[in-house]
N, C-alpha and C positions, 0 to 999 in steps of 0.2 A: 603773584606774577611768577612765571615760569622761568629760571635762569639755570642755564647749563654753561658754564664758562671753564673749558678747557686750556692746561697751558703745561710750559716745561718741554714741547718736542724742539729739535734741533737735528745737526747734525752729527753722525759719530760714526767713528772706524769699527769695523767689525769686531766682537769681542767687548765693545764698550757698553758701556751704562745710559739709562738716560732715568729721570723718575720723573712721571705725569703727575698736576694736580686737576681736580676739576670742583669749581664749587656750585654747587647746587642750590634751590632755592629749600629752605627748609621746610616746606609743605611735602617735597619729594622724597625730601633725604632721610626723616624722621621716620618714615613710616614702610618703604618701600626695601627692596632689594635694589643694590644699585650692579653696574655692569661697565667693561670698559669693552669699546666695539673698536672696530677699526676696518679701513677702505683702501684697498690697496689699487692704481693705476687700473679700469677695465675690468675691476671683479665684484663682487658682490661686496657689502658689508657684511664682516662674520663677527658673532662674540669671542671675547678673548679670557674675559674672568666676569668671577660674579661673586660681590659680599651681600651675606644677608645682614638685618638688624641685628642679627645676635652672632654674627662674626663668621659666621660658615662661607669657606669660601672654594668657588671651582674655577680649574681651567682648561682650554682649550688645550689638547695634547699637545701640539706644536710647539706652547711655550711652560708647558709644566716643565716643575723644576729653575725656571729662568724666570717668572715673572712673579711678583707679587701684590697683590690687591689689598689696601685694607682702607680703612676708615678714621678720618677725625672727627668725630662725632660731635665735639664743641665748637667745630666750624663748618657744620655740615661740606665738609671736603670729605670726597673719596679718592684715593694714590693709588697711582701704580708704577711699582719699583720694577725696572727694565733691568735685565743684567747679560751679560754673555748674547750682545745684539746679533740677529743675524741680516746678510743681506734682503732675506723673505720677510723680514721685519717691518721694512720699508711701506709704510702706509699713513692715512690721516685714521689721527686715532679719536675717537670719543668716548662719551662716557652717558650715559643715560640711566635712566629706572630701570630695573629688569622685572618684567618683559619691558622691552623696552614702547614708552609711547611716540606717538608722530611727530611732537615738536624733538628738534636737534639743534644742538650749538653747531660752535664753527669748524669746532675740531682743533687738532695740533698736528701737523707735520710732522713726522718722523723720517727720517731719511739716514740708512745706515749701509755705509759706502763696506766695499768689498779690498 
């Protein structure tokens, strides 16, 4: 069964923190690259990072340097550490396979006030 369960967004002052988790189901997470995406009001869904199974990870230039992706690999959970939020921040975030496939959880809220 396919489970993608995102959590951890909130609200924060600019400048702040927030850290996603997402868990996955382990058919996906053991074998795949995973990815965290995010949707902001009226724009497309864009990627924001990506870890592979053996730890390589990229990101989106907007929040290189500020964000980090990585892996718990004994709870098929993949994080992402948010740091120095900005108001462009502000979007629902998720996390998927990369590439990513057509099923999608619910997302998390992010919302970071100015």
């Amino acid at each position: 069964q396919v489970q993608l369960v995102e959590s951890g967004g909130g609200l924060v002052q600019a400048g702040g923190s927030l850290r996603l988790s997402c868990a996955a189901s382990g058919s996906i997470f053991r074998v795949n690259a995973m990815g965290w995406y995010r949707q902001a009001p009226e724009k497309q869904r864009e990627l924001v990072a990506t870890i592979t199974t053996g730890g390589t990870t990229n990101y989106a230039d907007s929040v290189k340097g500020r964000f980090t992706i990585s892996r718990g690999n004994a709870k098929n959970t993949v994080y992402l550490q948010m740091n120095s939020l900005k108001p462009e921040d502000t979007a629902v975030y998720y996390c998927n396979r990369y590439p990513a496939m057509v099923y999608w959880g619910q997302g998390t809220q992010v919302t970071v006030s100015s």
